[in-house]
C-alpha positions in Angstrom: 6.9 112.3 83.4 9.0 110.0 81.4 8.9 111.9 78.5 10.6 115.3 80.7 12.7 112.7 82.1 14.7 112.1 79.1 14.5 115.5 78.2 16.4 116.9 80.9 18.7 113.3 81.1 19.3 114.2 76.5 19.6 118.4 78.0 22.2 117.2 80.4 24.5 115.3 78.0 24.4 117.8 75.5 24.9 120.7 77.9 28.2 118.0 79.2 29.4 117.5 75.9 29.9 121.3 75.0 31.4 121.8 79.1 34.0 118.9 77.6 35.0 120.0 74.5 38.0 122.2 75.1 39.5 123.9 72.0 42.5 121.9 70.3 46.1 123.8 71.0 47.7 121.9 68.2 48.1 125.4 66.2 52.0 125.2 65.7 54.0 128.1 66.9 56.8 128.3 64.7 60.2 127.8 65.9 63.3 130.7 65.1 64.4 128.3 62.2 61.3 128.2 60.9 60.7 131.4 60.5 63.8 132.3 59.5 63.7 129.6 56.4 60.2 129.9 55.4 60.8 132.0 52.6 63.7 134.7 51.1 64.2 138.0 52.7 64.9 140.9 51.1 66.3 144.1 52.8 63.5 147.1 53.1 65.1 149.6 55.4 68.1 150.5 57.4 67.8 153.0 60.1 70.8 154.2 61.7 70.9 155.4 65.9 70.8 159.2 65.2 70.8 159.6 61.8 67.3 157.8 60.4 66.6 156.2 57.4 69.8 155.6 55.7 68.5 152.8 53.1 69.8 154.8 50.2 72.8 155.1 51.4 73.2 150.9 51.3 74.0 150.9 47.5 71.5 149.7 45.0 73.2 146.5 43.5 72.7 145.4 47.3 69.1 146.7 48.3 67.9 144.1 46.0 69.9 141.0 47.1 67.8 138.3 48.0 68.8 136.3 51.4 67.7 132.6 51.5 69.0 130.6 55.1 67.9 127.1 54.7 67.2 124.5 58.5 70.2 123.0 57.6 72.6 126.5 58.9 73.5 126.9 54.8 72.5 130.3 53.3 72.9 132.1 49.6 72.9 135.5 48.5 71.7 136.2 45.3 72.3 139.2 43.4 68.8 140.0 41.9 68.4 142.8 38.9 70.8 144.9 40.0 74.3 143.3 39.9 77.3 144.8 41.6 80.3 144.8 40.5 81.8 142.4 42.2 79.1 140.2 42.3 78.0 139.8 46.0 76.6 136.7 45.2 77.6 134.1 47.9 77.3 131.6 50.0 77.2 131.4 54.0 77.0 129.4 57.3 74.7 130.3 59.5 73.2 129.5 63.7 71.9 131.1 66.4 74.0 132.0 69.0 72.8 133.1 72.8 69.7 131.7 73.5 68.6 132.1 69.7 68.8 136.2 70.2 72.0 136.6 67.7 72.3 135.5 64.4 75.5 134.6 63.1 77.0 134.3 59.8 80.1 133.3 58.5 80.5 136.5 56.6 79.4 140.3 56.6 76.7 141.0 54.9 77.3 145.1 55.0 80.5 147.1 54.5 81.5 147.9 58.1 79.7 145.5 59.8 80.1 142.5 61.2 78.9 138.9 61.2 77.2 139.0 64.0 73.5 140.1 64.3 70.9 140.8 67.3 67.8 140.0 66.4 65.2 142.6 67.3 61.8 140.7 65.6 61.3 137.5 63.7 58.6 136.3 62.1 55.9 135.4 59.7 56.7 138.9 57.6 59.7 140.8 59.2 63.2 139.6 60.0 64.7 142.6 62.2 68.3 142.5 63.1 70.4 145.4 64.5 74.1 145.3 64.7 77.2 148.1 65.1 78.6 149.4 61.8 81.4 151.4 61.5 82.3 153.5 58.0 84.8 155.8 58.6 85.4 158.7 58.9 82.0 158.4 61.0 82.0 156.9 64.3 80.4 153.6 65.1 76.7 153.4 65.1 74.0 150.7 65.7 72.4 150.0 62.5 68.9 148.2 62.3 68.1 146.7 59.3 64.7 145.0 58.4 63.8 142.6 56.0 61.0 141.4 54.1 59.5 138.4 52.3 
């Protein structure tokens, strides 16, 4: 009788220490800046509200620009292999403005545009933003642009 006796008592606290154990939440879910200043971006695709794809029509000295926003609300653009003429290399200020779903920036990044940004998706891969562009003679048109690490 002993001997079941501290089976079931060794049974029991085993069977309590797995009922116990709960799974750690300390995974860290990535704020908006971080994600946003984890890496470079580089633009991928521009669709425009009723026409499509319209990526080729961004010109090819700026497809290949490469975005960096650092935590501190400081940016760079960068021309990469293809250099326009005149550079668009820059700097820029950047924050979030209503309730972290705009992005501003202190300058355009697209002719027609402005510096203001909705942001459709961010995170670990894909920066989305969206914003009204107007190129005339067209009328204005919501642009969404994505970007890539």
């Amino acid at each position: 009788m002993k001997k079941g006796y501290w089976l079931i008592v060794a049974l029991a606290f085993l069977v309590a220490g797995f009922v116990s154990c709960k799974k750690s939440s300390s995974a860290h879910v990535k704020t908006k800046t971080e994600l946003l200043t984890q890496s470079s971006w580089k633009l991928s695709t521009a669709v425009a509200a009723g026409l499509g794809d319209v990526t080729s029509q961004v010109p090819a000295c700026s497809r290949d620009n490469i975005y960096t926003f650092v935590s501190d609300g400081t940016g760079n653009i960068n021309e990469s292999t293809n250099v326009c003429a005149p550079s668009q290399a820059a700097s820029f200020t950047w924050s979030f403005l209503n309730n972290e779903g705009t992005l501003h920036l202190s300058s355009t990044l697209f002719t027609g545009g402005s510096s203001d940004f909705t942001i459709n998706t961010l995170n670990e891969t894909n920066l989305v933003l969206s914003q009204t562009v107007t190129i005339t003679p067209l009328p204005a048109m919501n642009v969404t642009f994505t970007f890539i690490h």
